[in-house]
Wavefront OBJ file of the C-alpha trace (Angstrom):
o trace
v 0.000 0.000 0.000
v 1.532 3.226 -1.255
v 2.056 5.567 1.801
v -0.307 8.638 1.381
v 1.655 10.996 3.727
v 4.623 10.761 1.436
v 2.574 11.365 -1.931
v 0.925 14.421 -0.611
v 3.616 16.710 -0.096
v 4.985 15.668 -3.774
v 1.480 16.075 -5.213
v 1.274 19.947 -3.661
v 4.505 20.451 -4.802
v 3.367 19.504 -8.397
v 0.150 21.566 -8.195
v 1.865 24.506 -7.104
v 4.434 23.909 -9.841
v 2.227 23.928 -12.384
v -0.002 27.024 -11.296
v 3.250 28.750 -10.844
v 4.978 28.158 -14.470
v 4.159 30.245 -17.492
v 1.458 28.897 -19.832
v 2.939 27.212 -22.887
v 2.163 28.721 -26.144
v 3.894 30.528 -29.116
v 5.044 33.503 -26.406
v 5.829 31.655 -23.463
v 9.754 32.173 -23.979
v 8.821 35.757 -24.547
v 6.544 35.922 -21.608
v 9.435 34.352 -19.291
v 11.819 37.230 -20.366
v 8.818 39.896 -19.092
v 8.812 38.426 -15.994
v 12.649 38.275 -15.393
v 12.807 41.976 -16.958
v 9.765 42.889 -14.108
v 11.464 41.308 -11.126
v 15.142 43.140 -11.827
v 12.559 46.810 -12.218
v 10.805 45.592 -8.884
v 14.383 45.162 -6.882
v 15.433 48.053 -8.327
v 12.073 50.051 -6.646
v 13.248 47.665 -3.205
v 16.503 49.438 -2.924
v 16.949 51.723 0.016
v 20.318 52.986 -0.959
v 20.818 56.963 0.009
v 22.530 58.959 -2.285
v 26.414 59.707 -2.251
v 27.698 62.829 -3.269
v 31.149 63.907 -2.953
v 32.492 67.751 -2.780
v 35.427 69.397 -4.325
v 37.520 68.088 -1.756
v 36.530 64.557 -2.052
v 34.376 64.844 1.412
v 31.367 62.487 0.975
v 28.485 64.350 2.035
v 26.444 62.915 5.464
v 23.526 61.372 3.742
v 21.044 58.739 4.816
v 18.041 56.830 3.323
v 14.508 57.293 5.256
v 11.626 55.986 3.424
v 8.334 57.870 2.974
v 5.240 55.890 3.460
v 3.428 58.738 0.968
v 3.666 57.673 -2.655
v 2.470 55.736 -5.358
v 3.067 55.005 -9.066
v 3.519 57.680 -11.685
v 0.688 57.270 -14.007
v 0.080 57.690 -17.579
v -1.477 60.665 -18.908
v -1.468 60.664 -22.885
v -2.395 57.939 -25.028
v -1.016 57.944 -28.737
v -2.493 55.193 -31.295
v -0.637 54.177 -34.303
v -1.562 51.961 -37.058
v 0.820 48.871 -37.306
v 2.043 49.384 -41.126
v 2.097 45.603 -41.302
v -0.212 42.803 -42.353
v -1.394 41.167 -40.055
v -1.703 40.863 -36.054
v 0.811 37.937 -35.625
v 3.190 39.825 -37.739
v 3.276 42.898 -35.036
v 3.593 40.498 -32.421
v 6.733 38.737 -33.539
v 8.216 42.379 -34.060
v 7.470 43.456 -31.091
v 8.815 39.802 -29.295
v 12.272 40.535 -30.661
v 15.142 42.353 -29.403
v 16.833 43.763 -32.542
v 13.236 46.482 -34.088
v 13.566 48.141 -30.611
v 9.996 48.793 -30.609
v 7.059 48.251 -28.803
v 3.861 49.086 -27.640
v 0.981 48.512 -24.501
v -1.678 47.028 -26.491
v -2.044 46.090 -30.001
v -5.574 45.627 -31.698
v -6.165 42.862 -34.216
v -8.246 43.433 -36.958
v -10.998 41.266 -35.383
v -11.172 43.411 -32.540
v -9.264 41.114 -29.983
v -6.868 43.128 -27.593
v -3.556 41.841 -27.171
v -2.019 43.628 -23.574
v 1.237 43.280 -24.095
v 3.312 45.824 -21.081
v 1.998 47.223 -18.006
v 0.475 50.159 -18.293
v 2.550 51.942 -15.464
v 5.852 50.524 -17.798
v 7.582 52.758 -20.465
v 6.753 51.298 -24.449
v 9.003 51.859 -26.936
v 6.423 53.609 -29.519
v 6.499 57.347 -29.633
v 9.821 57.543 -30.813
v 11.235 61.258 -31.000
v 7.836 63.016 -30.751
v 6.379 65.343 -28.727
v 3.446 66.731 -27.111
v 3.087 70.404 -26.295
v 5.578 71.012 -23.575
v 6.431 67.000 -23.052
v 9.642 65.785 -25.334
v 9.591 61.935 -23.730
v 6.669 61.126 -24.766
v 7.037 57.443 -23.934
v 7.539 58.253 -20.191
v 3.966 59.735 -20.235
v 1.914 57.547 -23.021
v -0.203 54.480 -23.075
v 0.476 53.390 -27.019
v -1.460 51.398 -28.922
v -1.253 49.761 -32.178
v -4.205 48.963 -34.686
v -3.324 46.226 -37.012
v -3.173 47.786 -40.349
v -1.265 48.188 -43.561
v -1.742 52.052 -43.692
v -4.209 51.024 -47.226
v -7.552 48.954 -45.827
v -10.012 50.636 -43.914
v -10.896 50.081 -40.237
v -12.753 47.008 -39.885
v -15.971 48.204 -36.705
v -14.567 45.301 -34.479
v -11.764 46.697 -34.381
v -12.746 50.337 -33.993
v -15.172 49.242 -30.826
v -12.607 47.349 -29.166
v -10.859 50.416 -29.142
v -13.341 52.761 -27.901
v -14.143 50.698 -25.255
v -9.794 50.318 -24.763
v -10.091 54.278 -24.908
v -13.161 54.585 -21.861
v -11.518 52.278 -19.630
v -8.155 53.923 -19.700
v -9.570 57.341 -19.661
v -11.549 56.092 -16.264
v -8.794 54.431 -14.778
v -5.965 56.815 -15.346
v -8.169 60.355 -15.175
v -6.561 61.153 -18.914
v -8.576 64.439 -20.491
v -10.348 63.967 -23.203
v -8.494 66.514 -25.178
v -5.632 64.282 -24.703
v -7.660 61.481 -25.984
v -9.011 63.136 -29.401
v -5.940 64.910 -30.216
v -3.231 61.572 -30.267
v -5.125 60.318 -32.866
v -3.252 62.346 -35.335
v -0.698 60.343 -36.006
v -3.541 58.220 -37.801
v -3.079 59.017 -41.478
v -6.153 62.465 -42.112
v -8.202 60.242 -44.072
v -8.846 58.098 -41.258
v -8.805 60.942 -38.498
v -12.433 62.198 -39.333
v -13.551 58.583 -39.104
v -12.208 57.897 -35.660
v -13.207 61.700 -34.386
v -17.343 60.792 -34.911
v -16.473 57.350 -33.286
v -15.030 58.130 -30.229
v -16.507 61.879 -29.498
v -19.373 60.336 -27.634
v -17.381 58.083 -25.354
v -14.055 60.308 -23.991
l 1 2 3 4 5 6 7 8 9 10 11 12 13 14 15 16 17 18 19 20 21 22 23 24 25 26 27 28 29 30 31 32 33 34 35 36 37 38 39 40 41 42 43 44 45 46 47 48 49 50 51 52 53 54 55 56 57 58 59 60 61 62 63 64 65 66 67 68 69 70 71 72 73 74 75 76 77 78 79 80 81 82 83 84 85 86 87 88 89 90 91 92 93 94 95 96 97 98 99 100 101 102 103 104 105 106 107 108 109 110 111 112 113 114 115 116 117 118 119 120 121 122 123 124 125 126 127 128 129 130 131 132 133 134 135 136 137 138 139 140 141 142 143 144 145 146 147 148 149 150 151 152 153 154 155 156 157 158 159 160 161 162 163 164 165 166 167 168 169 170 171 172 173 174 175 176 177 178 179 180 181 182 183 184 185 186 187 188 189 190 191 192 193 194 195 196 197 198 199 200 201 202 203 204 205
């Protein structure tokens, strides 16, 4: 008879094990690498180091690290939305898996409306490149981006543009972003499709 009390501990271990690992799929080496990247940002946050400073005469300064228990994270207020310039969903996704494009954004939108999230929205994206925004010149420290999935030539399919309004709400609720913010980032989308997305989301923001 196979002793219970020994099995048990091995079957937890196995559970917890398996609730634990990163689901297998076509990202899960990718999805590993966020993780590892997010733990070395969140003992980075854990350090309690004060600052050193040093004077002409090579005196280090009397410094000393007390923590405030008043803060929280910086949040995002801008949103800029691009359109993908590629052809298809899985496409952007592979570019934005690899190291060498540099490039990346918070969400990307297929053209069947489903919402792939793919950074925290408190993280910086890799998306805004060297543009600006009134008096802001790192835009990337300050934006949610998202992506649409299009070539830049086929119109918006209207799964794709409700996804996004809804996207749009629920970011505008949870971060407190303006709604002049809002309207205005969508310029980057070529003018042709600018009017279209203006009568969509005016109601919503």
């Amino acid at each position: 008879m196979k002793n219970h009390s020994t099995l048990r501990p091995l079957l937890f271990a196995l559970i917890a094990f398996t609730a634990c690992s990163p689901k297998l799929g076509p990202y899960a080496a990718t999805n590993k690498v966020y993780v590892e990247q997010a733990e070395t940002f969140a003992q980075t946050l854990q350090k309690t180091e004060p600052v050193v400073l040093i004077d002409s005469t090579g005196t280090r300064l009397p410094s000393e690290w007390v923590g405030t228990v008043n803060f929280n994270l910086r949040k995002p207020n801008l949103v800029i939305i691009h359109y993908t310039a590629q052809d298809s969903a899985a496409q952007t996704l592979k570019t934005f898996t690899l190291v060498k494009p540099q490039v990346s954004a918070h969400y990307v939108i297929g053209a069947n409306g489903k919402i792939y999230h793919m950074l925290n929205d408190y993280l910086r994206a890799w998306h805004g490149g060297v543009g600006r925004w009134g008096s802001v010149t790192d835009i990337n420290s300050s934006s949610i981006g998202i992506e649409l999935d299009n070539n830049g030539t086929e119109p918006f399919p209207e799964e794709q543009i409700s996804s996004l309004i809804l996207l749009l709400s629920k970011l505008k609720k949870d971060y407190n972003i303006i709604f002049p913010t809002l309207l205005s980032l969508i310029m980057p989308i070529p003018f042709t499709k600018t009017l279209y997305f203006c009568s969509k989301t005016i109601g919503v923001l």
